[in-house]
BAFI-3210 file (N, C-alpha, C; in Angstrom, 3 decimals, decimal comma, padded with zeros to 6 digits):
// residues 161
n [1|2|3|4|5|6|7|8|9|10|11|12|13|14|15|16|17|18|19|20|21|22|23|24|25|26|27|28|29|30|31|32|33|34|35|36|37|38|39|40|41|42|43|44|45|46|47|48|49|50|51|52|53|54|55|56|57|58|59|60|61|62|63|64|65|66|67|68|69|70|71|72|73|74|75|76|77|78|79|80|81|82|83|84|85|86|87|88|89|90|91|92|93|94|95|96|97|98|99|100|101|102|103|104|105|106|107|108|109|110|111|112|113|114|115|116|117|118|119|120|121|122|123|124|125|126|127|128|129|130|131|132|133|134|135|136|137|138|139|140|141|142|143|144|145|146|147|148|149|150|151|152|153|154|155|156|157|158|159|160|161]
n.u [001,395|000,877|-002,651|-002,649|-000,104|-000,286|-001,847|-000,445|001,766|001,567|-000,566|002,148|003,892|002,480|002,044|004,841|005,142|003,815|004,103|006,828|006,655|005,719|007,779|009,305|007,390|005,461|003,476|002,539|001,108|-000,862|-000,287|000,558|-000,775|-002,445|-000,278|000,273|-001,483|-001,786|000,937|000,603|-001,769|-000,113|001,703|-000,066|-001,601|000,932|000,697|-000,773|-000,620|001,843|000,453|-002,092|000,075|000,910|-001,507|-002,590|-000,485|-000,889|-003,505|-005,371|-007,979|-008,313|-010,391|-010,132|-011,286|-010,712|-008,216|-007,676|-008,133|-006,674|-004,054|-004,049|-004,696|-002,442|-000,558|-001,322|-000,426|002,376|002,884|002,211|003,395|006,092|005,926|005,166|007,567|009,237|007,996|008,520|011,306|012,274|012,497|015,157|016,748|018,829|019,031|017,233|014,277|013,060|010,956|009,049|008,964|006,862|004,950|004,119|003,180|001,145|-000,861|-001,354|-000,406|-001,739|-004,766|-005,194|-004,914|-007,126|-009,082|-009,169|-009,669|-012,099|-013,379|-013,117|-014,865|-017,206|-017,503|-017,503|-019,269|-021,699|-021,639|-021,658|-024,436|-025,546|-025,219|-026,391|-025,180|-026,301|-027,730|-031,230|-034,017|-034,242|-037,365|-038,882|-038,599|-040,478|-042,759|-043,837|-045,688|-048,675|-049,887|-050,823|-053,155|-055,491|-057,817|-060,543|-060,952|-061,881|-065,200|-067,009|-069,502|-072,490|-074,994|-075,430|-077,996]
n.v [002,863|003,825|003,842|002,558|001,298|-001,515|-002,910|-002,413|-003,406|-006,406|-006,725|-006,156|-008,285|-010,492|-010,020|-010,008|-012,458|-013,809|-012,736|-014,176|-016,636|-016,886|-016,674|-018,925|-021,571|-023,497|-021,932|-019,712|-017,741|-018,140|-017,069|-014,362|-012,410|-011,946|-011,219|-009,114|-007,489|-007,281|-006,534|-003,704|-003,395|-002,861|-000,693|001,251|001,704|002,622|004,890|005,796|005,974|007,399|010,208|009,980|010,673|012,844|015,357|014,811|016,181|018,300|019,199|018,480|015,734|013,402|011,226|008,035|006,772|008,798|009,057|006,730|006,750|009,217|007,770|005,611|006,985|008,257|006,486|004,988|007,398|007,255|004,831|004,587|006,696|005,269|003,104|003,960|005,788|003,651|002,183|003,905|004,628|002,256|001,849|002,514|000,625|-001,734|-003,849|-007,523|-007,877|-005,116|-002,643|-004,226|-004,471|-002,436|-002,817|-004,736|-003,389|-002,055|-003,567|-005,183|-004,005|-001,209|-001,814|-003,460|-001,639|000,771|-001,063|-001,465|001,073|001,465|-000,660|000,624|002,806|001,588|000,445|002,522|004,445|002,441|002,316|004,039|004,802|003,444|004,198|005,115|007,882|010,425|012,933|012,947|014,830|018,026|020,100|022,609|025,864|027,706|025,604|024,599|022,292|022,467|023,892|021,136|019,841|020,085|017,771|018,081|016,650|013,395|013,073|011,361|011,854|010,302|011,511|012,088|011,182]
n.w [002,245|-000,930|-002,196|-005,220|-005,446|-004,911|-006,304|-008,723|-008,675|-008,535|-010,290|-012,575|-011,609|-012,803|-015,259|-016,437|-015,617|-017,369|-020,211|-019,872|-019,975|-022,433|-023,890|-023,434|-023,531|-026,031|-025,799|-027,171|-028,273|-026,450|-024,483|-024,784|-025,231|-022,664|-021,383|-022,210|-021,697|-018,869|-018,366|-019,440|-017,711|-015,326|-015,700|-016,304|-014,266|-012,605|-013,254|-012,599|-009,910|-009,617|-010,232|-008,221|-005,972|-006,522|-006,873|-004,695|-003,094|-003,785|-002,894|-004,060|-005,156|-007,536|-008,923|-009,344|-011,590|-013,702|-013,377|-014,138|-016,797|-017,614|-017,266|-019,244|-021,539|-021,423|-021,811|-024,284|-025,867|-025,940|-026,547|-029,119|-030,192|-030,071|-031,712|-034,211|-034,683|-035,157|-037,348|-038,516|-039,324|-040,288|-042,809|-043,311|-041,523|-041,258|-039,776|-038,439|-038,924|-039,530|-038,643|-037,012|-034,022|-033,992|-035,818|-034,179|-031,688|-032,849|-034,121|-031,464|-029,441|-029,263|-030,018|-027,172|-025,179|-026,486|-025,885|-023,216|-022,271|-023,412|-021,835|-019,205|-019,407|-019,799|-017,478|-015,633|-016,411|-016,051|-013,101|-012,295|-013,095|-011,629|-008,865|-005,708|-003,914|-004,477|-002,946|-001,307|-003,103|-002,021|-000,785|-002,563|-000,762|-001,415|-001,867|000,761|002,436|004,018|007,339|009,791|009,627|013,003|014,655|016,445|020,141|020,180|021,912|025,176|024,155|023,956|023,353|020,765|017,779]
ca.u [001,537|-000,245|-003,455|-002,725|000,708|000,049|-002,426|000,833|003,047|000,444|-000,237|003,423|004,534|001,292|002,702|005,978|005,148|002,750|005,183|008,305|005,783|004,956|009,268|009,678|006,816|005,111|002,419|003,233|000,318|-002,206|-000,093|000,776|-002,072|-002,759|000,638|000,310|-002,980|-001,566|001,725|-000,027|-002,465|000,642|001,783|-001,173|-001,680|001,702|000,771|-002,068|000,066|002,248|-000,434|-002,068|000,977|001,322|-002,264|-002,274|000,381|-001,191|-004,687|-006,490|-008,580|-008,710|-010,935|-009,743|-011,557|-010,410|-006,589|-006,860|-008,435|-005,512|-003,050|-004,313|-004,478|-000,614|000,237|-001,468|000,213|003,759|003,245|001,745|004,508|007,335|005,552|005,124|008,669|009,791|007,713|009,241|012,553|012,329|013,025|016,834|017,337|019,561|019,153|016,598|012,658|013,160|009,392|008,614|008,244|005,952|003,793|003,698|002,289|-000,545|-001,471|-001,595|-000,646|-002,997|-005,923|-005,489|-005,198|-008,403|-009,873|-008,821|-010,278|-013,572|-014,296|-013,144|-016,006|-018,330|-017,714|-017,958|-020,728|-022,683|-021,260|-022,205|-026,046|-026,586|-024,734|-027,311|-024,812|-026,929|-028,865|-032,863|-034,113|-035,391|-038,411|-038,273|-039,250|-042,040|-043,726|-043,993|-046,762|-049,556|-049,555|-051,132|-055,289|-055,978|-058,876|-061,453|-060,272|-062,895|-065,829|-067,433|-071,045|-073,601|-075,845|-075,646|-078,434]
ca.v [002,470|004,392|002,685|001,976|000,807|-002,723|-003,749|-002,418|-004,687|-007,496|-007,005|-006,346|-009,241|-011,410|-009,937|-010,456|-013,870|-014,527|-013,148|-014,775|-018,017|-016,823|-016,759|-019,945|-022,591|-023,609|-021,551|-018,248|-016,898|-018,101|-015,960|-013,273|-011,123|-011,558|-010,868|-007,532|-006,703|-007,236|-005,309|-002,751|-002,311|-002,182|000,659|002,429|001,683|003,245|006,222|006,064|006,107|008,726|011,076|010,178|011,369|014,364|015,823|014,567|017,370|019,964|019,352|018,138|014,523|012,791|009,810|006,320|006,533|009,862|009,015|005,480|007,181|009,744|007,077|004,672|007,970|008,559|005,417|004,748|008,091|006,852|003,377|004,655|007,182|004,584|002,131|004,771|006,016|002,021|001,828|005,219|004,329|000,711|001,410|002,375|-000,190|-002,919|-005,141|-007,989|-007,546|-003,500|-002,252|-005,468|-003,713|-001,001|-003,964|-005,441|-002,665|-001,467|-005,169|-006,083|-003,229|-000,277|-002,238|-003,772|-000,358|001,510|-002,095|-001,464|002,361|000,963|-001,341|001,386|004,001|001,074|-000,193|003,719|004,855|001,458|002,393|005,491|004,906|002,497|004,359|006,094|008,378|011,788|013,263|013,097|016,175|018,788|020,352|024,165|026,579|028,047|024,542|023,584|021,896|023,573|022,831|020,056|020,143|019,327|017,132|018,232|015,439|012,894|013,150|010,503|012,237|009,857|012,387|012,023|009,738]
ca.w [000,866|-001,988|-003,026|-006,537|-005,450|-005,009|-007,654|-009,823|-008,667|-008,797|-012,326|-013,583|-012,054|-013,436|-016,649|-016,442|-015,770|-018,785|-020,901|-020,260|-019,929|-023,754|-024,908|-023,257|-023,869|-026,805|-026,096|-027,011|-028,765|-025,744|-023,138|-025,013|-025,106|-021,407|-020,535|-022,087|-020,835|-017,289|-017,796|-019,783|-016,356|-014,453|-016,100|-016,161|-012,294|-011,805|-013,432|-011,862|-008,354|-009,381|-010,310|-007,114|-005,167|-007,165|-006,802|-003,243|-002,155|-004,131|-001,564|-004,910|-005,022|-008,164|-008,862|-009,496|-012,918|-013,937|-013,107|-014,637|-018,060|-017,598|-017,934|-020,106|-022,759|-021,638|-022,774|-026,077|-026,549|-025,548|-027,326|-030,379|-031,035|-030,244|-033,042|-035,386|-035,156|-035,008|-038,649|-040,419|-039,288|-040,565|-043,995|-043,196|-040,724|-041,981|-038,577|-038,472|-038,798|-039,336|-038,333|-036,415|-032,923|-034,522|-035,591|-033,083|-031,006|-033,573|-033,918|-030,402|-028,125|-029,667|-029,729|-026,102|-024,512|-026,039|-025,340|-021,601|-021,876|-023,291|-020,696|-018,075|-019,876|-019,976|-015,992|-015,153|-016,560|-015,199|-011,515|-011,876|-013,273|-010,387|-007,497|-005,315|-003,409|-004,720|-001,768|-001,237|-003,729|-000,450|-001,049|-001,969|000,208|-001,477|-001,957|001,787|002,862|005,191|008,488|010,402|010,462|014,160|014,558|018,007|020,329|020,594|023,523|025,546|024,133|023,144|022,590|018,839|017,714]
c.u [000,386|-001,422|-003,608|-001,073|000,487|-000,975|-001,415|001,547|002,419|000,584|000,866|003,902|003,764|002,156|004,047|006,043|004,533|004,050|006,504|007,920|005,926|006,446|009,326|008,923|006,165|003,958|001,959|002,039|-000,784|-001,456|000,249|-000,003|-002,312|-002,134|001,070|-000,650|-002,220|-000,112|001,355|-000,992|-001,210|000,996|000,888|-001,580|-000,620|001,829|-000,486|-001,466|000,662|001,427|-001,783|-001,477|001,031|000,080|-002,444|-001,596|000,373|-002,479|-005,503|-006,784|-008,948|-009,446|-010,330|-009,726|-010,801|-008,751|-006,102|-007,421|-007,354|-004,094|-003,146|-004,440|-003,020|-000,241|-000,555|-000,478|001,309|003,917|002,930|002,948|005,758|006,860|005,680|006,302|009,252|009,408|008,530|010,457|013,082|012,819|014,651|017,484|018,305|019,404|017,725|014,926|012,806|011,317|008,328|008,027|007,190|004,637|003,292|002,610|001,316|-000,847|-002,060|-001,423|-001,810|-004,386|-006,370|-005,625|-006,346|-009,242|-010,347|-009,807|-011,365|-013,993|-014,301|-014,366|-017,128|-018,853|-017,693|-019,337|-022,090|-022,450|-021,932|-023,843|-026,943|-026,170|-026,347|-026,497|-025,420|-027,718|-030,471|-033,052|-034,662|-036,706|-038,314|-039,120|-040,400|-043,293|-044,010|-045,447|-047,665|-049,066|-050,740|-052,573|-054,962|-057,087|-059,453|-061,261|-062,053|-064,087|-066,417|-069,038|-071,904|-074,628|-076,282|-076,577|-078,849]
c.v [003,097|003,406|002,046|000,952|-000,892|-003,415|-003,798|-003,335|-006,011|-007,672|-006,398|-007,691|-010,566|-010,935|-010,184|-011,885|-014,370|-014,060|-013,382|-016,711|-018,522|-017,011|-018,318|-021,300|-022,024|-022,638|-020,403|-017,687|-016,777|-017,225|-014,798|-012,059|-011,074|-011,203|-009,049|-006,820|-006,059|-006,327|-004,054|-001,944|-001,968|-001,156|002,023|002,530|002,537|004,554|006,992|006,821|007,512|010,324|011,644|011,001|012,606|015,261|016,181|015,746|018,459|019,944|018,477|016,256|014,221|011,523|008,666|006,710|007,599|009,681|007,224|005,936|008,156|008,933|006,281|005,790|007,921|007,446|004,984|005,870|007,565|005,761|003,209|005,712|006,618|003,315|002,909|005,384|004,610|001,722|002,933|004,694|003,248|000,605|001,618|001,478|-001,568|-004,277|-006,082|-008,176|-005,928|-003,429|-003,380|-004,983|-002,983|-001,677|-004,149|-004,541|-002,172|-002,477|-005,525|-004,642|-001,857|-000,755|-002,954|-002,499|000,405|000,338|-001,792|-000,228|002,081|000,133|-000,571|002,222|003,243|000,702|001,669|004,199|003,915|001,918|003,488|005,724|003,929|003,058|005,611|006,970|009,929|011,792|013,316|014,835|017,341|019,898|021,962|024,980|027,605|027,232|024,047|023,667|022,648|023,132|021,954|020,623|019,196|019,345|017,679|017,031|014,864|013,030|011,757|010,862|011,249|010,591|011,651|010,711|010,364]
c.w [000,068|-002,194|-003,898|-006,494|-005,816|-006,012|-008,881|-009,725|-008,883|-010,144|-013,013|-012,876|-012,230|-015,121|-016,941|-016,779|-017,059|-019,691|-021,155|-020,118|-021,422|-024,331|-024,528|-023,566|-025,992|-027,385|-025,877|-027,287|-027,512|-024,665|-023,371|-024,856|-023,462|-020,560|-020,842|-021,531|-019,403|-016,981|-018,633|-018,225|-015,702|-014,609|-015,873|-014,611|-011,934|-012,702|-012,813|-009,909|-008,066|-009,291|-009,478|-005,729|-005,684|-006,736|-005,353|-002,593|-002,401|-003,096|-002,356|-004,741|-006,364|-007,889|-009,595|-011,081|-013,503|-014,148|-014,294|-016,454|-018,752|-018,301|-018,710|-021,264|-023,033|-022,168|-024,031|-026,301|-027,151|-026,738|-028,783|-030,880|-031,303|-031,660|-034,606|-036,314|-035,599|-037,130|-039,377|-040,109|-039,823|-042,156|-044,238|-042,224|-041,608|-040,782|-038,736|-038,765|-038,613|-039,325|-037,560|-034,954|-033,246|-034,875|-034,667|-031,934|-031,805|-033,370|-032,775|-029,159|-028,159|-029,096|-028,057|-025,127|-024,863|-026,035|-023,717|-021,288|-021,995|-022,113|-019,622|-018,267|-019,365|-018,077|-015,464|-015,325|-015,498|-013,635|-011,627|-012,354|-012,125|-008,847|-006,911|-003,917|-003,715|-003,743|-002,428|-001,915|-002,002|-001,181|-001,113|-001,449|000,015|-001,682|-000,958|001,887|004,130|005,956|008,593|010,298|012,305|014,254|016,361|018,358|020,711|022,101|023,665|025,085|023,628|023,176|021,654|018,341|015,852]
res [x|x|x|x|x|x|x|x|x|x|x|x|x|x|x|x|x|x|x|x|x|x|x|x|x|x|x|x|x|x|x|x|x|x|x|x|x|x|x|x|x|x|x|x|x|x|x|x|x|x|x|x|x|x|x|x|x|x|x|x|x|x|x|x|x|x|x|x|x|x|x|x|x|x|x|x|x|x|x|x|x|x|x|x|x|x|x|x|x|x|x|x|x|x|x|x|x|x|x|x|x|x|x|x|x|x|x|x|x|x|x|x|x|x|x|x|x|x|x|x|x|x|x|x|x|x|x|x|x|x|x|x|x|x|x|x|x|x|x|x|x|x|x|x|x|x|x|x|x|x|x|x|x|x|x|x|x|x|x|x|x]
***
């Protein structure tokens, strides 16, 4: 199983659940936002997966961060051009709330996704100013050290007064 596979399914069906928690109770506004967060990561996890597999069979190694900054771009893209068209189109709609989706995602889905990218920049950078995986500097080879003084090994002489 891919590695990003199952945190996807995790958090889509954590989101799933929050929001069909959020159509059905009273208490729509407190699960809403966390039910997009969580199928927002799923998404981005499973583009994260695919783009895993894909690199994978060319030889290449992306990083975690790199792949989850990847997709979390692809989808603001995605979700910002379906809002955008959702608003121009809204003034010939004749059906219910015309530009209501389109809202809805600037309002709430825009801002939770480069929310998501900021905290990814912010938990990268920190990992990466505290990781000490960089090798010991080596010393270069016109700075080595002399050699060794050897000391005359001690005598039993009391002589010496």
């Amino acid at each position: 199983m891919p590695r990003f596979l199952r945190p996807t399914i995790i958090f889509g069906v954590i989101g799933a659940a929050f929001l069909l928690l959020s159509l059905k109770t009273t208490v729509a506004n407190t699960l809403f936002v966390p039910g997009m967060i969580c199928a927002a990561l799923a998404v981005v996890l499973l583009f994260m997966t695919i783009a895993a597999a894909v690199t994978a069979k060319s030889g290449k190694k992306l990083s975690g961060w790199r792949l989850f900054a990847i997709g979390d771009s692809a989808l603001i893209l995605v979700v910002g051009a379906i809002g955008a068209v959702d608003l121009i189109t809204a003034e010939d709609a004749d059906a219910f709330g015309p530009g209501l989706l389109g809202a809805i995602i600037f309002y709430y889905g825009l801002p939770v996704l480069a929310g998501m990218l900021i905290v990814e920049l912010l938990a990268y950078k920190t990992v990466k100013m505290y990781s000490t995986d960089e090798p010991e500097p080596q010393p270069a080879p016109e700075n080595k050290l002399p050699p060794k003084i050897s000391y005359p090994p001690e005598s039993n002489n009391t002589d010496n007064k």
